[in-house]
KEFI-986121 format. One record per residue (C-alpha): x, y, z; residue in three letters; residue number from 0. Coordinates in nm, 2 decimals, m for minus. Layout:
<vokols>
<vokol <X, Y, Z>, 'ALA', NUM>
...
</vokols>
This chain:
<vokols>
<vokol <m0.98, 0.76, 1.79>, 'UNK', 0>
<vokol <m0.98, 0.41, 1.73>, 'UNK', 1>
<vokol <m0.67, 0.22, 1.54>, 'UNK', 2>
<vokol <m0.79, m0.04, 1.32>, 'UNK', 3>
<vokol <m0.59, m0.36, 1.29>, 'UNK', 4>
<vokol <m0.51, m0.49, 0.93>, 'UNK', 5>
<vokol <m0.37, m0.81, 0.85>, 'UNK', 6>
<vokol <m0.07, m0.86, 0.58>, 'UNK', 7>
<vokol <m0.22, m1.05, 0.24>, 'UNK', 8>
<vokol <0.10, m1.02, 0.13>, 'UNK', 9>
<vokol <0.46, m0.87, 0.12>, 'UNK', 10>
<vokol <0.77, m0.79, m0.08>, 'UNK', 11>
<vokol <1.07, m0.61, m0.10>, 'UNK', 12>
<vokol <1.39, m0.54, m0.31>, 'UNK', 13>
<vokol <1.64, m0.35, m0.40>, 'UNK', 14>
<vokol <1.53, m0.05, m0.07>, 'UNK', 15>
<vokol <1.13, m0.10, m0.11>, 'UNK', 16>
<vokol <0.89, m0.30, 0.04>, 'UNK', 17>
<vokol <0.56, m0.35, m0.07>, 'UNK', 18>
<vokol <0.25, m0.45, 0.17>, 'UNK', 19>
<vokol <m0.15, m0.58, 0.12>, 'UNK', 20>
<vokol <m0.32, m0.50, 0.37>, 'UNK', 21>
<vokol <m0.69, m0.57, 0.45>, 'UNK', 22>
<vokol <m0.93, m0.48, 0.71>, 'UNK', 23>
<vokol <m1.16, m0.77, 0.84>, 'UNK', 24>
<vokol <m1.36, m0.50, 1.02>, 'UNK', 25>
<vokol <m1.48, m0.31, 0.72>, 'UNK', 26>
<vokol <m1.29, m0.49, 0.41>, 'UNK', 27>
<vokol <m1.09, m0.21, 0.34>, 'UNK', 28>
<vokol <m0.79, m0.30, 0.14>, 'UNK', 29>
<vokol <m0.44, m0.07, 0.07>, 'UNK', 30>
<vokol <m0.10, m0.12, m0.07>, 'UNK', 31>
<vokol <0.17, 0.03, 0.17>, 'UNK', 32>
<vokol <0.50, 0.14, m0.02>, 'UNK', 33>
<vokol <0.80, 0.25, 0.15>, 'UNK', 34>
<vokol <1.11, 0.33, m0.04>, 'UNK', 35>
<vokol <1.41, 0.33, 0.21>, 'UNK', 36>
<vokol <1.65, 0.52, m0.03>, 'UNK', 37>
<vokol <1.41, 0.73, m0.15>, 'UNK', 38>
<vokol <1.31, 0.80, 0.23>, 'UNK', 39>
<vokol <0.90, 0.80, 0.12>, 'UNK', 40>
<vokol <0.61, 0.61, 0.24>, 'UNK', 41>
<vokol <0.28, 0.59, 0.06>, 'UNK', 42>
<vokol <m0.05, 0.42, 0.07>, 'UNK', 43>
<vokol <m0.24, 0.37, m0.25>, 'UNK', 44>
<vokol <m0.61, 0.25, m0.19>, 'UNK', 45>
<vokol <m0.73, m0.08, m0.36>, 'UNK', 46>
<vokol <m1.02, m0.26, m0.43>, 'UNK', 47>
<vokol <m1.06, m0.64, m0.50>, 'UNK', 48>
<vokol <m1.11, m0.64, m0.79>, 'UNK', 49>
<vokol <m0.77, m0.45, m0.87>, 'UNK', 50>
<vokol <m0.58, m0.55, m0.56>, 'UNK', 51>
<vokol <m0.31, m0.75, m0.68>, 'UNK', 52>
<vokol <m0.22, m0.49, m0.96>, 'UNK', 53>
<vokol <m0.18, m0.24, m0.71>, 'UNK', 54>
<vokol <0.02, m0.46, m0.54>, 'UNK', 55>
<vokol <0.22, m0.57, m0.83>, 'UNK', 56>
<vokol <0.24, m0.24, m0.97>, 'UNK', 57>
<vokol <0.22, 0.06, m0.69>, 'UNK', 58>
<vokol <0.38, 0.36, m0.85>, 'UNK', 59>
<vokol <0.18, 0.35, m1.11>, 'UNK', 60>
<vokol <m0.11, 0.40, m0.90>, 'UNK', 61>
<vokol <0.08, 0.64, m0.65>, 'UNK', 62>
<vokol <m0.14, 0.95, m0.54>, 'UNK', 63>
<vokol <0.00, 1.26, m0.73>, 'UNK', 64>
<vokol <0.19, 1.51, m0.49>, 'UNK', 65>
<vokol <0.05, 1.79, m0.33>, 'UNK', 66>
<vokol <0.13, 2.13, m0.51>, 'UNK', 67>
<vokol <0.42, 2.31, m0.32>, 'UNK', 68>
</vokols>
């Protein structure tokens, strides 16, 4: 399995969560990588570039719905 590398666009954080851009120069692929500290959850919400920066701005409301118990 390979491990593809991903450079940081950009990054922020507040208040327990940080919020990442990632983007692969191998294939273009592009994600936003949440994790919430106090919530103890990490998530990755796929992007495009066309709405990159508002699932960077805005990454809950894009959040992949939980798997049924």
């Amino acid at each position: 399995m390979t491990v593809k590398e991903m450079r940081e666009l950009d990054h922020r954080g507040g208040d327990g969560v940080e919020v990442r851009l990632l983007w692969s120069e191998t294939d273009g692929e592009l994600k936003v990588v949440v994790e919430d500290v106090k919530a103890g959850e990490t998530f990755e919400v796929p992007a495009s570039p066309e709405n990159a920066l508002d699932v960077f701005r805005h990454p809950f409301a894009y959040r992949p719905a939980a798997a049924p118990a």
